[in-house]
C-alpha positions as MATLAB code, in Angstrom:
seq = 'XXXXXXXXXXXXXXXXXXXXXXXXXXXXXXXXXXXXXXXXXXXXXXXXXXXXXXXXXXXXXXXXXXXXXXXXXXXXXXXXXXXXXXXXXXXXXXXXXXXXXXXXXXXXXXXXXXXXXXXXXXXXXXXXXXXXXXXXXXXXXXXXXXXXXXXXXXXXXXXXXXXXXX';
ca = [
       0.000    0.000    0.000;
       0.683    3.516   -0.740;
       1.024    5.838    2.483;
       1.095    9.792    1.773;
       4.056   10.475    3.035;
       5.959    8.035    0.268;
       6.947    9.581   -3.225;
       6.705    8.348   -6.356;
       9.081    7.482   -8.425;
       7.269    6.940  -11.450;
       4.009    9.064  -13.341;
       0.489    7.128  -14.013;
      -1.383    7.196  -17.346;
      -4.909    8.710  -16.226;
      -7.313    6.023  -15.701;
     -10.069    5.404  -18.308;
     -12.776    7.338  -16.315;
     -10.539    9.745  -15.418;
     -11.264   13.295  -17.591;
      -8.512   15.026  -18.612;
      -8.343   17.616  -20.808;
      -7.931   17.394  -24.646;
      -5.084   18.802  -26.779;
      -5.943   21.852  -29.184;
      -7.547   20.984  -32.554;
      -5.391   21.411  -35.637;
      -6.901   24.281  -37.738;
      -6.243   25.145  -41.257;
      -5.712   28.133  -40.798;
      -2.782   27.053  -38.757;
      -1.662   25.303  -41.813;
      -2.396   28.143  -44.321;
      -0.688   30.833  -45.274;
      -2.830   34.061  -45.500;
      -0.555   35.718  -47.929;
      -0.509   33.082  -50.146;
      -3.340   31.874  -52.931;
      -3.953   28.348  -53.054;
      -3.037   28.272  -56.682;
      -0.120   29.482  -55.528;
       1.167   27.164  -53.304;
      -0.421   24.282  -55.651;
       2.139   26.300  -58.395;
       4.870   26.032  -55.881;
       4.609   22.729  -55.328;
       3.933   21.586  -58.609;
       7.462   23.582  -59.291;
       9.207   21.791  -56.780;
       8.105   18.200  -57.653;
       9.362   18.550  -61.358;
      12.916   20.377  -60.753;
      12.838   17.272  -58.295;
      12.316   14.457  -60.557;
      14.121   16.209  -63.494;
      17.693   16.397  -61.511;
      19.740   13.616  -62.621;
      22.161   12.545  -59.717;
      25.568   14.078  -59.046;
      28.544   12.032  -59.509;
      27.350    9.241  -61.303;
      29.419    7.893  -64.319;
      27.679    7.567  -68.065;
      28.008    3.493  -67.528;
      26.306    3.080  -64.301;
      22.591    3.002  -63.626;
      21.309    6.859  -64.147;
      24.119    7.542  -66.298;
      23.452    8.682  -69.650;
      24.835    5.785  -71.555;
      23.409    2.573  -69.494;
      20.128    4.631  -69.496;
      20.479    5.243  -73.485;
      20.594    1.103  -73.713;
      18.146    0.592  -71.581;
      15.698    2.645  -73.497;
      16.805    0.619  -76.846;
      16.401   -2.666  -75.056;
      12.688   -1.061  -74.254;
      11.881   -1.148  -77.794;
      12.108   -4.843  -78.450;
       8.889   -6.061  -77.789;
       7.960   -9.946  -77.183;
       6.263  -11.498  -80.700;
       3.611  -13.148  -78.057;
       3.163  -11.122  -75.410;
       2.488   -6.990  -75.911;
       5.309   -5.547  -73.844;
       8.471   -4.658  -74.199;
      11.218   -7.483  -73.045;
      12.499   -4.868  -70.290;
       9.744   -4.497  -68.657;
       8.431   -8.469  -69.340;
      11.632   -8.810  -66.870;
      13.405  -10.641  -69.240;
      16.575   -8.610  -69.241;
      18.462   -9.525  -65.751;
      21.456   -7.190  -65.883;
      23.111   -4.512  -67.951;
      26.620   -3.556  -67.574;
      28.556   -1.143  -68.840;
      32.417   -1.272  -69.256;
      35.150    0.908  -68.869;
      35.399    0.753  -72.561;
      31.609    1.296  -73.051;
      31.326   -2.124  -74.387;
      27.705   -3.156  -72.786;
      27.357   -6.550  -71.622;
      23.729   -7.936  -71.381;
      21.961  -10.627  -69.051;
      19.189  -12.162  -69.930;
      16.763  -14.529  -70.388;
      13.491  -16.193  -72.282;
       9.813  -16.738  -71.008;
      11.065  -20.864  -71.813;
      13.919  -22.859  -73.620;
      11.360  -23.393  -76.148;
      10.338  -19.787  -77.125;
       9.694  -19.413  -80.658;
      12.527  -16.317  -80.645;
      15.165  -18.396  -78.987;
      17.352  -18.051  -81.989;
      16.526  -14.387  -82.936;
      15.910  -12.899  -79.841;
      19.515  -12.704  -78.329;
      20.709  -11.406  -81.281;
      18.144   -8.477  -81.981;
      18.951   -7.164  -78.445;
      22.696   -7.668  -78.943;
      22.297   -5.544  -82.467;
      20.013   -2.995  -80.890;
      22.580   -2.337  -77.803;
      25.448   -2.273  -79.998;
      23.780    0.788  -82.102;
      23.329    3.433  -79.493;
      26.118    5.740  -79.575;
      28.804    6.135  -77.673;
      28.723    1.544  -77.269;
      31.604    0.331  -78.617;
      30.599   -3.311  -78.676;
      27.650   -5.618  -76.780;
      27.827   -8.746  -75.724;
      24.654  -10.574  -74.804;
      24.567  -13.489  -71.875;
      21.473  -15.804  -72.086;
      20.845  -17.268  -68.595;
      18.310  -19.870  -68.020;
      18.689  -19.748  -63.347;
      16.840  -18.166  -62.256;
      14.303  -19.255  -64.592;
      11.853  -16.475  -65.595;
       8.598  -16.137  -64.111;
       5.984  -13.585  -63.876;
       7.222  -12.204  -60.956;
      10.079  -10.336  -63.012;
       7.719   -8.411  -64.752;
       7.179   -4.328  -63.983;
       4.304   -3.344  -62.680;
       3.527   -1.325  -66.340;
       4.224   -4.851  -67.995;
       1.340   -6.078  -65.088;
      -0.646   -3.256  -66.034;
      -1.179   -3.463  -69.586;
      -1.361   -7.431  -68.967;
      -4.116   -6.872  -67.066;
      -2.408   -8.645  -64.101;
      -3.126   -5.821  -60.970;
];
């Protein structure tokens, strides 16, 4: 038991029944600035979010991801599109790597939707071709990987999208 005279060491929540008062209500006008339009701040905001996404990052070498080269064979790779399947083999997931050598030579990883696709043949060569033309590529090189096998799983969720797959 607790006698009056002994101190506490520690501090109670309030009981359930017990009132206690409640903190302030957030206002807008708190949030709002009176000097401002909304358009205005919607305007400065807007302004914001595209200087944001349009900064390419410091630092970062023309070979490696966000660089101007790897991103220049990416967007080549983007335009091979699967015979079967209406997407382009980027986004199907089917490319596992690109690398980008001192030399600019680009080195490819990838794979097929099976052993036994149709483009088996073609396929590896078309994206070796297509890498090899974007400028500043000296020479590609394309690996075709079978593990990990390719599933649906790999795809992007724009390649799930126009599937109809979300």
């Amino acid at each position: 038991m607790n006698k009056p005279s002994e101190e506490k060491d520690f501090v109670a929540a309030p009981a359930p029944n017990e009132v206690v008062g409640k903190p302030p209500r957030a206002r807008v006008s708190d949030a709002v600035d009176p000097d401002e339009s909304p358009r205005e701040t919607l305007e400065r905001k807007r302004d914001y979010l595209e200087g944001f996404l349009q900064k390419k990052p410091e630092g970062i070498g023309s070979g490696e991801p966000g660089g101007e080269l790897y991103e220049a064979v990416v967007a080549a790779l983007k335009e091979i599109y699967d015979p079967e399947i209406p997407v382009n083999i980027y986004d199907l997931g089917l490319i596992y790597g690109v690398e980008i050598t001192g030399e600019s030579d680009a080195i490819i990883t990838m794979t097929l939707t099976t052993p036994h696709c149709p483009v088996a043949e073609s396929m590896p060569g078309e994206v070796e071709l297509r890498a090899a033309s974007v400028p500043g590529v000296r020479d590609a090189e394309v690996n075709l990987v079978w593990d990990p096998p390719w599933g649906p799983d790999k795809m992007s969720d724009e390649a799930r999208l126009e599937l109809g797959m979300l």
